[in-house]
C-alpha positions in Angstrom: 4.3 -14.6 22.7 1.9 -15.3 19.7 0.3 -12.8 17.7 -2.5 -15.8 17.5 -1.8 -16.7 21.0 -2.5 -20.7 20.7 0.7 -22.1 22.5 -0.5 -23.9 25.2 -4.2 -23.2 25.4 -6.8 -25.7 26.3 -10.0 -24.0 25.9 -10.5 -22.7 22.4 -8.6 -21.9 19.3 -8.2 -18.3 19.3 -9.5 -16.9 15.7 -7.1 -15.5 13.6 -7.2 -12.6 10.9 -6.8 -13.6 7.3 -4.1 -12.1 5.6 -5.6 -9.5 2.7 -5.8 -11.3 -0.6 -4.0 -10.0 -3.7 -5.5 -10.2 -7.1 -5.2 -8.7 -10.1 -7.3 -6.6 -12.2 -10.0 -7.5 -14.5 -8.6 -9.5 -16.9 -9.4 -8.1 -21.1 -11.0 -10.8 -22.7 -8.4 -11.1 -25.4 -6.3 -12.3 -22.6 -8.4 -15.0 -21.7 -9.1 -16.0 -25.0 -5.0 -16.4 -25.0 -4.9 -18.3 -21.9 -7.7 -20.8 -23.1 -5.4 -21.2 -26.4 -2.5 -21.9 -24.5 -3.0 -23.5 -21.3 -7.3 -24.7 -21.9 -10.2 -24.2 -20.4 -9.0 -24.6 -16.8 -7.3 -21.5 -16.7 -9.1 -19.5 -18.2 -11.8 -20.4 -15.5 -9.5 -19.9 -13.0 -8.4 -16.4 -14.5 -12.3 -15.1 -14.8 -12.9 -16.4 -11.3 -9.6 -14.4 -10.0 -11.4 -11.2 -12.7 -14.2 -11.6 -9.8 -16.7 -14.1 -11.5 -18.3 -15.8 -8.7 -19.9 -18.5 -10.9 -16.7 -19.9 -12.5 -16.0 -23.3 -11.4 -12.6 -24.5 -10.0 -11.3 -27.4 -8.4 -7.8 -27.3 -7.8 -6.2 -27.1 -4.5 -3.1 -26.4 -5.0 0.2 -28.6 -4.2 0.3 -29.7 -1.1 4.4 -29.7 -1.4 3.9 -26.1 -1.3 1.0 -25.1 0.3 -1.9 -23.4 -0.8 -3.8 -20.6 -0.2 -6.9 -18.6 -0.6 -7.2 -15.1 -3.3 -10.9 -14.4 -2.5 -12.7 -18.1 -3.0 -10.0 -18.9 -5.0 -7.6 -21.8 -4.2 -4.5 -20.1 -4.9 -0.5 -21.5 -4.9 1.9 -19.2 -3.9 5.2 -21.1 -4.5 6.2 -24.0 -6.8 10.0 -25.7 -5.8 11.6 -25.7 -9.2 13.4 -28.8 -9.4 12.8 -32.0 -8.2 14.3 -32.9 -5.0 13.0 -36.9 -5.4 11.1 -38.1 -7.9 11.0 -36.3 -10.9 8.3 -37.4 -13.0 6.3 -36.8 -9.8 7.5 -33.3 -9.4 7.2 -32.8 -13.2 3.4 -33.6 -13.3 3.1 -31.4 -10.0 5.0 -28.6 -11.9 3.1 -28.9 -14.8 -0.2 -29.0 -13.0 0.9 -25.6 -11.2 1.5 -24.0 -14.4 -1.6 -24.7 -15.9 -3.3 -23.7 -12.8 -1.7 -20.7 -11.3 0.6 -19.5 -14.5 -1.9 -17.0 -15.8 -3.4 -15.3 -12.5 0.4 -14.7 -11.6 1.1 -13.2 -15.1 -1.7 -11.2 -14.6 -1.0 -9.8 -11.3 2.8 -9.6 -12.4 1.7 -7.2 -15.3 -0.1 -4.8 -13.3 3.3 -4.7 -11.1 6.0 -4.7 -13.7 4.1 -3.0 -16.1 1.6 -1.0 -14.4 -1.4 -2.7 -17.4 -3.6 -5.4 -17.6 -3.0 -8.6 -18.9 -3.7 -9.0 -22.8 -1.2 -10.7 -25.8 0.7 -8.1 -26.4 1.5 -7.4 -22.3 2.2 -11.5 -22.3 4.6 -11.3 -24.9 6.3 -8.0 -23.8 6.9 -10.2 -20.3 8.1 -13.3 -21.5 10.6 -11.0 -23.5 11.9 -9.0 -21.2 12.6 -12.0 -18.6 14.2 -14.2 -21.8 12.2 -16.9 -21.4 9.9 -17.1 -24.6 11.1 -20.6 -25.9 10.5 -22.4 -22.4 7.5 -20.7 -22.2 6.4 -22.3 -25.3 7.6 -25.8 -24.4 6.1 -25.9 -21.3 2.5 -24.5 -22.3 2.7 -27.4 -25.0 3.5 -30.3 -22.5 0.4 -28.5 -20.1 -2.0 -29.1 -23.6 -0.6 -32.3 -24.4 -1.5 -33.4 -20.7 1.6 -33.3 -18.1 1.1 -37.3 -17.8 3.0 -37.8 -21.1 5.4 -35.3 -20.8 9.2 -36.1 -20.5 12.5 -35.2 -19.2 13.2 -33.2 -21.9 10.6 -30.2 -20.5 12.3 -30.4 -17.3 15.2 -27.8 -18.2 12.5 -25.3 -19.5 9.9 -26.2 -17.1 12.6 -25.2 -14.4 13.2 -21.7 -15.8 9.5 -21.4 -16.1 8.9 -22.0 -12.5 11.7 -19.8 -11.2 10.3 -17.0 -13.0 6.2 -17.3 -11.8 8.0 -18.0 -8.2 9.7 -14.5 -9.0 6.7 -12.7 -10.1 5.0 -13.9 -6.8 7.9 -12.7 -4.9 8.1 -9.4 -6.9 3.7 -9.1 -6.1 3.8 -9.6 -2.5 6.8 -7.1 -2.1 4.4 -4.6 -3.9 1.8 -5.2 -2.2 3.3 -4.8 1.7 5.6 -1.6 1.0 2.5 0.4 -1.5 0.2 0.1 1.3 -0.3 3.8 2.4 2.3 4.9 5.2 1.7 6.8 8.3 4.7 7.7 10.6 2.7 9.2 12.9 1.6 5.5 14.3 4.0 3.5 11.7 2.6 -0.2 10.1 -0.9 0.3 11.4 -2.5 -3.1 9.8 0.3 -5.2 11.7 -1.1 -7.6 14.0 1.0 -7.2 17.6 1.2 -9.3 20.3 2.2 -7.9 23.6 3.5 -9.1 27.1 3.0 -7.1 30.2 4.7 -8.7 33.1 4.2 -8.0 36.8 5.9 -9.1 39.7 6.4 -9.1 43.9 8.7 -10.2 46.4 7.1 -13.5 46.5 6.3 -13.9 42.8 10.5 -12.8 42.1 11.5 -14.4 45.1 13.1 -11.5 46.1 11.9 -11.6 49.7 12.8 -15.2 50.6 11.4 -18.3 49.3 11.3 -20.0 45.4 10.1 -17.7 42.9 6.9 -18.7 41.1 8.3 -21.5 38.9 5.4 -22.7 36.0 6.6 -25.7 34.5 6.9 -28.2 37.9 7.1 -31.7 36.4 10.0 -34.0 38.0 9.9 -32.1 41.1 9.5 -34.4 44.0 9.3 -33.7 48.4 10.2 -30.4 49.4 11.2 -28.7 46.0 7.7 -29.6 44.5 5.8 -28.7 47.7 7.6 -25.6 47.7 6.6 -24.6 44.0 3.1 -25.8 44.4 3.3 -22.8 47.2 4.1 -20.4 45.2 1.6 -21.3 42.3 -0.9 -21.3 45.2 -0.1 -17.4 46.0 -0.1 -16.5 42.3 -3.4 -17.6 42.0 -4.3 -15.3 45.3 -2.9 -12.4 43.2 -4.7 -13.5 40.1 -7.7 -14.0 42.1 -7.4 -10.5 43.9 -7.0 -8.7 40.1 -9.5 -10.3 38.9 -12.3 -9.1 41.3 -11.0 -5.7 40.9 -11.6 -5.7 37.2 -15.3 -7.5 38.2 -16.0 -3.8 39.9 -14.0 -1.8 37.8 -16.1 1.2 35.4 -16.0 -0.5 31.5 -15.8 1.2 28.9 -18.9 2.8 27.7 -21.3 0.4 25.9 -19.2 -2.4 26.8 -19.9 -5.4 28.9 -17.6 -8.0 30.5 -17.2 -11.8 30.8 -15.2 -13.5 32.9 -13.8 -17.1 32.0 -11.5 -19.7 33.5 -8.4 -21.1 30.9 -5.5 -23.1 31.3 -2.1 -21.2 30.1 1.2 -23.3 30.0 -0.3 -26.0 32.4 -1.3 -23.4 34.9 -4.6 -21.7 36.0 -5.3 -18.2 34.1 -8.4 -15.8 33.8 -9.5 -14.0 30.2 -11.9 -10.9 30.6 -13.9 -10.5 26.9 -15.4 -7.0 26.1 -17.8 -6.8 24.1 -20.1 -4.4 22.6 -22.3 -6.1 19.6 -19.7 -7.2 16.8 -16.7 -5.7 18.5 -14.9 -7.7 21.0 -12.0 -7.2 22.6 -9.8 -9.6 25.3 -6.9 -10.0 26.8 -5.6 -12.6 30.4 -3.8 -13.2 33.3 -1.5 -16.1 33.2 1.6 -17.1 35.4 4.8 -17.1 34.3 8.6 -17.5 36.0 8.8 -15.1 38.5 5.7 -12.6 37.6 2.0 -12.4 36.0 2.3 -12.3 32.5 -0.6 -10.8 30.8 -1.5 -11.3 27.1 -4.0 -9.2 24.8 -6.2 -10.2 21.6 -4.2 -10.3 18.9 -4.7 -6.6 17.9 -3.2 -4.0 14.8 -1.4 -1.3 15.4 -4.5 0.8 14.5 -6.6 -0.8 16.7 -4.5 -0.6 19.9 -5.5 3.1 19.6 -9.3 2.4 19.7 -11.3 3.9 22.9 -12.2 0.6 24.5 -8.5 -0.4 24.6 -6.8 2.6 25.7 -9.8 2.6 28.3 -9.0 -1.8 29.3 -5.0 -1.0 29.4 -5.1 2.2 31.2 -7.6 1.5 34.2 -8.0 -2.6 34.0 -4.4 -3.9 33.7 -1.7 -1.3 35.0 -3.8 0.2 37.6 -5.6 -2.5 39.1 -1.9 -4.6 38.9 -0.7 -2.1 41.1 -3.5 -1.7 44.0 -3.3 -5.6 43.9 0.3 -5.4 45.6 1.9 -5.6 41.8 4.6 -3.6 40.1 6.4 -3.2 36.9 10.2 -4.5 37.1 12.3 -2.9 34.3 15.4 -5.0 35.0 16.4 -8.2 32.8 14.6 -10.2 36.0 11.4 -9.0 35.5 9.5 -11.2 33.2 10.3 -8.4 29.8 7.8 -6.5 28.1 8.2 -8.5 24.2 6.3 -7.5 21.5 5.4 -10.3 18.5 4.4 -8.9 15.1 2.2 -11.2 12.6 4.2 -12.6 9.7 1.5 -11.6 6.9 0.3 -8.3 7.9 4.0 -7.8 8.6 5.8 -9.3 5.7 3.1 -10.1 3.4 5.1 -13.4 2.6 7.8 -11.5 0.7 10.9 -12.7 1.6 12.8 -9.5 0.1 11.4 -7.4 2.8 11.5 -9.6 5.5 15.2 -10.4 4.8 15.6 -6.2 4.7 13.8 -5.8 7.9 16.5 -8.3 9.5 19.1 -7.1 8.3 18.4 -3.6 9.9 17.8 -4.9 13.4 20.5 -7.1 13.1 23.1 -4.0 12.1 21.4 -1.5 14.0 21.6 -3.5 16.9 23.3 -0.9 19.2 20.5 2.0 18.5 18.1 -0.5 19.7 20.3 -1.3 22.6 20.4 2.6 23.2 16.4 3.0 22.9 15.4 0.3 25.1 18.2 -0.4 27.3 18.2 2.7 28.6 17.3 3.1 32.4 15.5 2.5 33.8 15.5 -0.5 31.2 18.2 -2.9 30.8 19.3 -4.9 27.8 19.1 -8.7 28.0 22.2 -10.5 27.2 21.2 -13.5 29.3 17.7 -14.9 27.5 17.7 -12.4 24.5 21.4 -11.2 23.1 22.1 -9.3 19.7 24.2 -11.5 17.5 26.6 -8.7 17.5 26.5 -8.5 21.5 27.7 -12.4 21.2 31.6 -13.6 21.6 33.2 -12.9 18.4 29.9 -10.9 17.7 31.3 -9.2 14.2 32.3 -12.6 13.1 28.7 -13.6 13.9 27.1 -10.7 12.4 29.2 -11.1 8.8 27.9 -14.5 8.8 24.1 -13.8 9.1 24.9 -10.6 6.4 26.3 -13.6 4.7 23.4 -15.6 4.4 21.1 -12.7 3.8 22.7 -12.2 1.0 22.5 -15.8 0.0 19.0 -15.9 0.6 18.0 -12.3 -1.0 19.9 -13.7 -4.1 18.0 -17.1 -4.5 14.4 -15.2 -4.0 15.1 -12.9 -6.9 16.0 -15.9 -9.2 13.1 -18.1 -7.8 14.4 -20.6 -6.0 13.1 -20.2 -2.7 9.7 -18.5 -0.8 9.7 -17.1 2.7 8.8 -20.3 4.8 12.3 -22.0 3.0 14.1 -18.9 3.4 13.3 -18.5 7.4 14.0 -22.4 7.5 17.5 -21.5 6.0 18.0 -18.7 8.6 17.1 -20.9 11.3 19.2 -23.5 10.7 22.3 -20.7 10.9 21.1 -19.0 13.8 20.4 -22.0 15.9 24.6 -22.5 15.7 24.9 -18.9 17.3 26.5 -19.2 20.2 24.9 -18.1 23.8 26.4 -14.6 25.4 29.2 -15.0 27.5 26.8 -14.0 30.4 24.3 -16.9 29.7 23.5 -18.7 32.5 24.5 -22.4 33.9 20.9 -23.1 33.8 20.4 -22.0 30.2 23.1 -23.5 29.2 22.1 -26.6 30.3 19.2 -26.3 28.9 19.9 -25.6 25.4 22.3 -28.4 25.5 19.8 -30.9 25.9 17.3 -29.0 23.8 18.9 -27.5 20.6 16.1 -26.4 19.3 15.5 -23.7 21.8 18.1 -21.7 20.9 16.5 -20.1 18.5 14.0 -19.1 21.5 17.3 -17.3 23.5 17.4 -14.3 21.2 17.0 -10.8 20.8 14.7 -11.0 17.8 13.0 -14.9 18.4 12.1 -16.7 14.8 11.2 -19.7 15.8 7.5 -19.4 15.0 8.4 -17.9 11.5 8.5 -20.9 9.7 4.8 -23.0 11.8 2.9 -25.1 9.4 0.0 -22.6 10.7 0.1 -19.9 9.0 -1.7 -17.9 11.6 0.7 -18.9 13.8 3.7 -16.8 12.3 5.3 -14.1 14.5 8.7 -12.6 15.1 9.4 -11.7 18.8 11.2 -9.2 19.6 12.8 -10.4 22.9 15.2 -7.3 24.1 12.9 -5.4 25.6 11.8 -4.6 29.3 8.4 -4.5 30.9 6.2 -1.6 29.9 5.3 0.6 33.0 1.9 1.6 31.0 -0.6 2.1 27.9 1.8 5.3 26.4 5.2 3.1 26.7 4.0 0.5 25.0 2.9 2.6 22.4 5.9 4.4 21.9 8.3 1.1 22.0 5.8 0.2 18.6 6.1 3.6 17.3 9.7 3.2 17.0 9.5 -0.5 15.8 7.1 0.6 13.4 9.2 3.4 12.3 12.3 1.7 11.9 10.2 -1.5 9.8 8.5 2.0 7.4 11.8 3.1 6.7 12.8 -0.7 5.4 9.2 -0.9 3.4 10.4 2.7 1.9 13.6 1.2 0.7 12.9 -1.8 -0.6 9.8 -0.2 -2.2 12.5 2.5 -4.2 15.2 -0.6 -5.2 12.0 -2.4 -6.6 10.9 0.2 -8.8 14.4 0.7 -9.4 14.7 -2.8 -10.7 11.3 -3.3 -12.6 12.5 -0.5 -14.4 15.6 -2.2 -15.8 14.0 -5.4 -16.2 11.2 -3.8 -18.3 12.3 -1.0 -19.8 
């Protein structure tokens, strides 16, 4: 389930929310008269437009390597690899160019973090002190003026350290940015972007009262076992059909109206009902899924799930109007789940310190979780979504993801790696987990012949973390049931949200703690 819901869509691209751009404060223009001495005309341009000067010109990109994004109108770069992994004059001149580029805005952000002041020569100097790195400072801003195409190995050692350090200012920004936005633990993280699931099932749809369950993905089915499936894709659309007329009558909410569309979800027929009342809109559909009809809302923050119009869609639209269509709610493992996905940026903010915090307490705290949502009704899932903990040698397991936690925590605060590479390293270990003792023959078959989907068959799901679309970046969290309405599905988010503003808290003290020492 996608916060940006594009998986297997064929009618439009869903729009997605930007994540909020960082910058830093006006720069002084001592400061810029500094940066044009030591890095030319380029960055100072770049610095003025970052200070909020429309009319400065700019035509960098940013390394594709690394991917580039957008502060304002600004093409920003957010992380720079620090040695070369192939060529190294190429990665040199690419190093060099990001320096020149991208050095000063991140300095200038960085003081306002470290240092709580703007950006001037005597803030410069007081941060390439304190992080020892003065001299390669110096040699590197002389091989940007001399032009990075005649530069030579002999920058590389100092260009390195250069690197490491901007990558660690960026780090040490984002963290800022995500844990000092303002906290309410009323209704915790309430600029996170969520993505639900609400499933609902029959006999027919489960299979429960004879005959196949719904089944969505029918390829390679041939005679009887296709016709048999194409049955049962025949009477969810009845259902669908049935629901959907009964929202066509339903009351809207006030000033709203509603349209009606035909879409195609995972290779099957679906239905999306759009609200709208002038520039707010608001949707969400009915799509099939194994065994139940899934629905899936506009990716939506926490905030706004509390807005009039949705309360009003979720509480007399989808539940209700499920139910009087023959539908119900199934709380056990075999009812289709209730997961909720959270937005990478609005989430994490790209710093990899508190997304790496965040695991680490779902990971170790998997048993309160197990207690909160696996209560009855509810069950917990140990066959499509187990704890690593819950697995066979499960403390074994769990040391080893601690393990590379660590590992991975460690290399962020020298500046060797940014949130995409450290969710790719995470991947690669918890795609060797193995499945729970109570996984089935079928998924076992099926992760044999596709590896990859391991990652999928887990209580917290990162495959998506990592997407070349940045929109696209979600964690699931898998282990939990069907919601049986509007208020449990605000209360399951209430207590993700809490336990994610107690991580933001902490890592928010141990970085003041640590600016503090590095910048006495």
């Amino acid at each position: 389930m996608s916060p940006s819901q594009r998986e297997h869509r064929t009618d439009r691209t869903t729009e997605t929310r930007p994540a909020p751009a960082r910058g830093p404060a006006p720069a002084e223009r001592t400061a810029l008269l500094d940066v044009q001495r030591t890095l030319g005309n380029t960055a100072a341009l770049h610095l003025l437009r970052q200070s909020g000067h429309a009319q400065a010109g700019h035509a960098h990109t940013g390394h594709e390597h690394t991917g580039a994004e957008r502060s304002g109108d600004v093409p920003v770069q957010r992380f720079m690899e620090p040695r070369a992994s192939g060529d190294a004059g190429a990665w040199r001149q690419a190093a060099l160019a990001y320096v020149q580029s991208d050095a000063q805005r991140i300095l200038a952000e960085y003081a306002q973090v470290g240092l709580g002041k703007k950006l001037n020569k005597k803030q410069l100097d007081k941060l390439l002190a304190d992080l020892g790195i003065g001299p390669a400072w110096q040699t590197v801003t002389q091989a940007v003026k001399n032009g990075p195409a005649s530069a030579g190995e002999g920058v590389d050692a100092s260009l390195t350290t250069v690197v490491q350090n901007l990558n660690l200012m960026e780090q040490e920004c984002a963290t800022a940015a995500k844990t000092g936005e303002e906290a309410d633990y009323a209704n915790p993280l309430p600029e996170a972007v969520v993505g639900t699931e609400f499933t609902f099932t029959d006999g027919t749809l489960s299979g429960t009262a004879g005959g196949n369950p719904l089944r969505v993905d029918i390829g390679g089915l041939t005679g009887q076992e296709d016709a048999r499936a194409r049955a049962a894709i025949t009477y969810a659309k009845s259902r669908m059909n049935d629901w959907t007329a009964r929202v066509r009558a339903a009351a809207l909410p006030a000033g709203f109206s509603l349209a009606v569309s035909d879409t195609t979800v995972k290779g099957q027929d679906a239905k999306r009902f759009t609200y709208s009342n002038g520039s707010t809109q608001w949707w969400w559909e009915i799509t099939m899924d194994d065994a139940c009809l899934e629905t899936r809302t506009d990716p939506t923050p926490v905030a706004g799930l509390h807005a009039a119009h949705v309360r009003f869609i979720m509480r007399s639209h989808i539940f209700p109007l499920a139910e009087a269509t023959g539908l119900h709610v199934d709380q056990s493992i075999a009812g289709g789940g209730g997961h909720l996905s959270l937005d990478s940026a609005t989430t994490f903010g790209g710093s990899v310190e508190l997304f790496v915090q965040s695991m680490r307490e779902w990971e170790t705290q998997w048993e309160d979780w197990v207690a909160r949502f696996g209560a009855a009704p509810r069950e917990k899932d140990v066959v499509n979504a187990p704890w690593t903990g819950d697995l066979p040698q499960g403390e074994t397991h769990l040391n080893g993801v601690r393990t590379v936690l660590d590992e991975i925590l460690a290399d962020a605060h020298r500046g060797d790696v940014d949130l995409p590479g450290a969710i790719r390293r995470l991947q690669a270990h918890m795609r060797d987990l193995p499945l729970h003792r109570d996984a089935t023959q079928n998924l076992r078959d099926k992760v044999a012949d596709h590896p990859e989907d391991r990652l999928h068959y887990q209580a917290v799901n990162l495959e998506h973390m990592a997407d070349a679309d940045a929109g696209s970046r979600r964690v699931e969290f898998r282990d939990i049931q069907a919601q049986d309405g509007y208020e449990q599905l605000i209360e399951d988010l209430r207590h993700i949200g809490s336990m994610l503003q107690g991580v933001r808290d902490n890592v928010r003290a141990e970085q003041q703690t640590r600016l503090a020492r590095r910048h006495p």
